[in-house]
DRENTOR-399421 format. One record per residue (C-alpha): x, y, z; residue number from 1. Coordinates in steps of 0.2 Angstrom, whole numbers, m for minus. Example, Ala and Ser with C-alpha at 12.3 -4.5 7.8 and 13.67 -1.06 7.14 Angstrom:
<pts>
      x      y      z   nr
     62    m22     39    1
     68     m5     36    2
</pts>
This chain:
<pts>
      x      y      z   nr
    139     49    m96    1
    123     53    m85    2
    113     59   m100    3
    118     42   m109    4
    112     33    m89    5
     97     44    m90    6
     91     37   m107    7
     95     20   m100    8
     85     23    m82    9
     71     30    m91   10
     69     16   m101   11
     71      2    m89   12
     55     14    m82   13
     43     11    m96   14
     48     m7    m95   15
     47     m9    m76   16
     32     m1    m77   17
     24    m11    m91   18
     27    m30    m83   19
     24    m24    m63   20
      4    m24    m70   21
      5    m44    m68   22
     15    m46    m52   23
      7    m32    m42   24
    m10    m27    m51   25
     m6     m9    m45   26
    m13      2    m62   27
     m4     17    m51   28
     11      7    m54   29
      8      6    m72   30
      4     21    m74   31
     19     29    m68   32
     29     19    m76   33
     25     24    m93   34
     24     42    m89   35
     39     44    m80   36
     49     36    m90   37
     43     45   m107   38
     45     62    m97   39
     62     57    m92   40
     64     55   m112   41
     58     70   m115   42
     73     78   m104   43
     89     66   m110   44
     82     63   m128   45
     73     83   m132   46
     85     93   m122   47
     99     85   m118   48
    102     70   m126   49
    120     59   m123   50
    125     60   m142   51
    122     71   m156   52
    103     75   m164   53
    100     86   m177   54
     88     98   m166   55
     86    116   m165   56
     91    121   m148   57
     76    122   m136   58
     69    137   m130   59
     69    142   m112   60
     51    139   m110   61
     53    120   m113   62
     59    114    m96   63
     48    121    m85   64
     33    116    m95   65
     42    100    m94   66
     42    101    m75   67
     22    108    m76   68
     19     90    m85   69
     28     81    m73   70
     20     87    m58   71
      3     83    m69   72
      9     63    m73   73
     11     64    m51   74
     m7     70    m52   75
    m15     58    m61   76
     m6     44    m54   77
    m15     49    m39   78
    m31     51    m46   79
    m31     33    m55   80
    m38     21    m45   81
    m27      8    m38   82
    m37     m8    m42   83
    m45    m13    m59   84
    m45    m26    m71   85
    m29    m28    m80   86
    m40    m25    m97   87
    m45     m8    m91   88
    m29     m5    m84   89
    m18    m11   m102   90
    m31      1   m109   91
    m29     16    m99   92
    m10     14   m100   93
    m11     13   m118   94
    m23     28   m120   95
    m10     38   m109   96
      4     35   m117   97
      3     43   m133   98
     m5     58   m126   99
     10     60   m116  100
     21     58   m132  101
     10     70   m140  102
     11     82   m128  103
     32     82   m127  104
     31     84   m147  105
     20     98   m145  106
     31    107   m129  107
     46    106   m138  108
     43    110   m157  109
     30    123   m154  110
     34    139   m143  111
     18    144   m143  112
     12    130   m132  113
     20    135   m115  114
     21    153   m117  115
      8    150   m100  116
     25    146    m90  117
     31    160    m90  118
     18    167    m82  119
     15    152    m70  120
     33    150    m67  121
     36    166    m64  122
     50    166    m75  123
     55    186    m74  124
     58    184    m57  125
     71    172    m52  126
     67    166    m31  127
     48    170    m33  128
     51    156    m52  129
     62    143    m39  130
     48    142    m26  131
     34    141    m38  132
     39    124    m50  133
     45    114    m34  134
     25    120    m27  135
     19    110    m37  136
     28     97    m36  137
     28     98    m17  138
      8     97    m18  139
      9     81    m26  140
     22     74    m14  141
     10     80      1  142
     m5     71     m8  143
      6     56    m11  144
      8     54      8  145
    m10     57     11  146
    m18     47     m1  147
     m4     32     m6  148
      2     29     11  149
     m4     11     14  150
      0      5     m3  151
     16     m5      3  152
     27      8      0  153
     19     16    m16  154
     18     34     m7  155
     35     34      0  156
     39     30    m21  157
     28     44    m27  158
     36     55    m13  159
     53     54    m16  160
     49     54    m36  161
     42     70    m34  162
     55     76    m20  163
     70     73    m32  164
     59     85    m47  165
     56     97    m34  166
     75     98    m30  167
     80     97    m48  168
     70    111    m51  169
     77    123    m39  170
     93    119    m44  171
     89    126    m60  172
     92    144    m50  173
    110    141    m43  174
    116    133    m57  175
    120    140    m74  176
    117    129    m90  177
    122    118    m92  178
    117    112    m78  179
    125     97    m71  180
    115     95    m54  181
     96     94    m65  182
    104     81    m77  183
    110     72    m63  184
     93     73    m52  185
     82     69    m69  186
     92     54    m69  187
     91     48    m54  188
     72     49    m51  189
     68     36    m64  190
     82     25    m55  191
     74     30    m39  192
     56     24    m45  193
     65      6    m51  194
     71      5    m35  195
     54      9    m26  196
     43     m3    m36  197
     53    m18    m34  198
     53    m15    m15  199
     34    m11    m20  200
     35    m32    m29  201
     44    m39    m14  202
     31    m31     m1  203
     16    m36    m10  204
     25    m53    m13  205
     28    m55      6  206
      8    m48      6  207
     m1    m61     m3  208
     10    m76      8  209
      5    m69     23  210
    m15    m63     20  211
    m29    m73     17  212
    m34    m67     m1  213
    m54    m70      5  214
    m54    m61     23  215
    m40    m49     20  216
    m30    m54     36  217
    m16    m63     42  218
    m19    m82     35  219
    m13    m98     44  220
      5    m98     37  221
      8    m82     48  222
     m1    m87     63  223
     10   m102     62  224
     25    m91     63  225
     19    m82     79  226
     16    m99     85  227
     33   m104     82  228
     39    m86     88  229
     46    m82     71  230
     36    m68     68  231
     42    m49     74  232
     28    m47     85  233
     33    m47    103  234
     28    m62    112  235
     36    m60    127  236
     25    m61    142  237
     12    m57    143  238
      3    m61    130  239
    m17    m62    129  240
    m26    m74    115  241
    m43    m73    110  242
    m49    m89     98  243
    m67    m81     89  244
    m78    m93     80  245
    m94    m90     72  246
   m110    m96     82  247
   m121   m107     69  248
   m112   m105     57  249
   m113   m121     46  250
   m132   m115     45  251
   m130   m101     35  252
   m120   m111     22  253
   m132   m123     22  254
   m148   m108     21  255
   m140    m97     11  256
   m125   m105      0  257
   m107   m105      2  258
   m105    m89     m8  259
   m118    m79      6  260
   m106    m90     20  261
    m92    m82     14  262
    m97    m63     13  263
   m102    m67     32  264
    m84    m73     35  265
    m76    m59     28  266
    m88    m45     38  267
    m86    m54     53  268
    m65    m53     49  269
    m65    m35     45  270
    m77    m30     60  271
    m64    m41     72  272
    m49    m31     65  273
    m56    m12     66  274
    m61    m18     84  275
    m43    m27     88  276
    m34    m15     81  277
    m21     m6     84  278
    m19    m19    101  279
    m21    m35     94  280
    m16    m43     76  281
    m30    m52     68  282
    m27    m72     57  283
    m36    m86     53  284
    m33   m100     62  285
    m44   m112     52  286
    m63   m115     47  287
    m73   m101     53  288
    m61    m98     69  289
    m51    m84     69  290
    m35    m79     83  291
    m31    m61     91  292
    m16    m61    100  293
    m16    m48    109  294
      4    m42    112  295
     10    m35    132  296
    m11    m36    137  297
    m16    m47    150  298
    m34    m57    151  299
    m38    m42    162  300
    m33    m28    146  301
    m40    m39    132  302
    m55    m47    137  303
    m66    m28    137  304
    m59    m28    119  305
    m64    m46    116  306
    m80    m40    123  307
    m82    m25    112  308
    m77    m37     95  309
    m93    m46    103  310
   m105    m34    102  311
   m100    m25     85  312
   m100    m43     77  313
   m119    m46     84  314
   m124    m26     77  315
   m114    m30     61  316
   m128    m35     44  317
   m120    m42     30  318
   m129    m41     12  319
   m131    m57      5  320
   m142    m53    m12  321
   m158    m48     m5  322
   m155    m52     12  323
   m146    m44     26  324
   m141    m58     37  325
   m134    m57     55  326
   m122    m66     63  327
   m115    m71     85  328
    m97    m75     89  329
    m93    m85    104  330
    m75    m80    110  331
    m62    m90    124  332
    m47    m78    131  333
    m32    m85    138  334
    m16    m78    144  335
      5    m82    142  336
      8    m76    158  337
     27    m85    160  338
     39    m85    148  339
     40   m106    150  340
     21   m107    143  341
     24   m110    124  342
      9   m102    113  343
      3   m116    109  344
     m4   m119    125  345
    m10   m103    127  346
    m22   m107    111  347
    m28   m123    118  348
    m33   m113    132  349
    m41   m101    125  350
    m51   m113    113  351
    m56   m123    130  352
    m64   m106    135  353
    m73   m103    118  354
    m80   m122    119  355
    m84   m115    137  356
    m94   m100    131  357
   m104   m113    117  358
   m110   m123    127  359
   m117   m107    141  360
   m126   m103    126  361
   m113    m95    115  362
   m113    m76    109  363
   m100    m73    126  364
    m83    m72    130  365
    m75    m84    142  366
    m58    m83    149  367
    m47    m98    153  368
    m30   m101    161  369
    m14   m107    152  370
     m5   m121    162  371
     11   m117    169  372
     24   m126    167  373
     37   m133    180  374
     55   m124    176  375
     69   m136    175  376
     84   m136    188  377
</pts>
């Protein structure tokens, strides 16, 4: 029964793999995808397949060159690059797949092809051979941490891929074949990576709601929620705002065009989050102003970082063609300060103290007090 499962898992795989491309635009998910599930083939269909196939029996050597290529499809998974054009990816994906399948023909109809294993494997020597296969497949789950870890979930897949290898592996020296433990394991890593990229879908899903595709932060819809205090931010008091608009600039759309006024919209949005960040979270709130709130800080805690998003905005150049231009915000701070005070009103606040600081000359922070509000007997 899990060998017939296995063949079913490793095909969902391919598939899975095949129409994520269009949802999530992720070539790594593509990419393993395909070669997971035709590896996972190579195990149910060329060595232990759920119903009979005239085929000789295969050597020893073929399952650990069959881990060897494994670990190799975590590799280049990691190697690819995340985000191309879907023709470059279809072609990649393509160009991939019938290698692989070359290569599992070759692994298991011709012993002379991974007669290396047995010396990379250590295969004369049973604990020295355990540890040696799950290495490598422990390296890729180390990379996979370091180098996938903000990809909405897409290390934690590849980790856990190449965790469930790793173990299957090692099983292969406490159990005798047949080995029900491996077959089991080898099927439930393609069932695993199913798993992982629909959570992978629904967070990139949940992604492009909340971000503004152009600046690549938090878009109005979510600052709407934290308005409305449906967000999981803590918003308890105290809570600092900072509203952040650009000085000027209706100039440089009319100067330079809309396209240059929008490469200066997104610096300016990046140099406010690597500033704000990890205290405040960053969203548009409309036009060219942009909100930090600024969770348990006061006007006293925020306001030196509202100042420090000052100054690296007014050293930040943006390209524009030819041209590097440079642009000065002008920023109002304001502060939830009682529980009764709705955020609302701790953004109007705030923008009173940004007008404030436009008409001192703008390029300054200004900080301002939120009303309180009488409590009700």
């Amino acid at each position: 029964m899990i060998p017939g499962l296995g063949v079913a898992f490793s095909i969902i795989s391919f598939f899975i793999g095949h129409f994520s491309y269009p949802r999530v635009h992720n070539l790594k998910v593509y990419v393993i995808g395909y070669l997971m599930g035709v590896s996972s083939l190579g195990y149910f269909v060329l060595f232990r397949p759920p119903f009979y196939i005239p085929l000789p029996s295969a050597p020893y050597g073929y399952v650990p060159a069959l881990y060897m290529l494994i670990a190799a499809n975590l590799f280049v998974v990691l190697l690819v690059p995340s985000y191309v054009k879907y023709r470059t990816a279809k072609h990649v994906a393509l160009a991939l797949l019938p290698v692989e399948c070359v290569i599992l023909l070759v692994l298991r109809f011709s012993p002379a092809s991974y007669i290396w294993t047995n010396a990379l494997t250590f295969s004369h020597r049973p604990w020295p051979a355990c540890l040696s296969g799950a290495l490598f497949l422990m390296i890729a789950l180390l990379l996979s941490v370091w180098r996938v870890k903000d990809e909405f979930y897409l290390g934690g897949i590849l980790t856990g891929v190449a965790f469930l290898y790793a173990a299957a592996w090692i099983s292969r020296f406490f159990f005798t074949p047949p080995n029900p433990m491996e077959t089991l394991l080898f099927a439930a890593a393609p069932l695993y990576l199913e798993a992982g990229i629909l959570v992978h879908w629904f967070a990139r899903m949940e992604h492009r709601i909340a971000y503004d595709p152009l600046l690549h932060i938090y878009n109005r819809d979510y600052c709407g929620k934290i308005i409305s205090e449906q967000s999981k931010l803590n918003l308890t008091a105290p809570l600092a705002v900072a509203m952040v608009d650009i000085d000027h600039f209706k100039s440089v759309n009319d100067t330079h065009g809309h396209q240059a006024g929008d490469q200066v919209l997104y610096s300016v949005a990046q140099t406010i989050c690597k500033e704000a960040l990890p205290a405040g979270v960053v969203c548009r709130y409309g036009g060219e102003e942009l909100v930090v709130f600024f969770p348990q800080k006061t006007i006293a805690q925020a306001t030196p970082i509202v100042e420090n998003i000052r100054r690296a905005v007014e050293k930040t150049k943006t390209k524009t063609g030819k041209k590097s231009l440079a642009v000065t915000v002008s920023c109002g701070v304001s502060c939830r300060e009682d529980s009764a005070q709705s955020i609302i009103d701790v953004i109007h606040a705030a923008d009173k103290a940004l007008y404030k600081a436009k008409e001192s000359g703008r390029n300054q922070v200004k900080s301002g007090k939120t009303a309180i509000v009488a409590r009700k007997r």
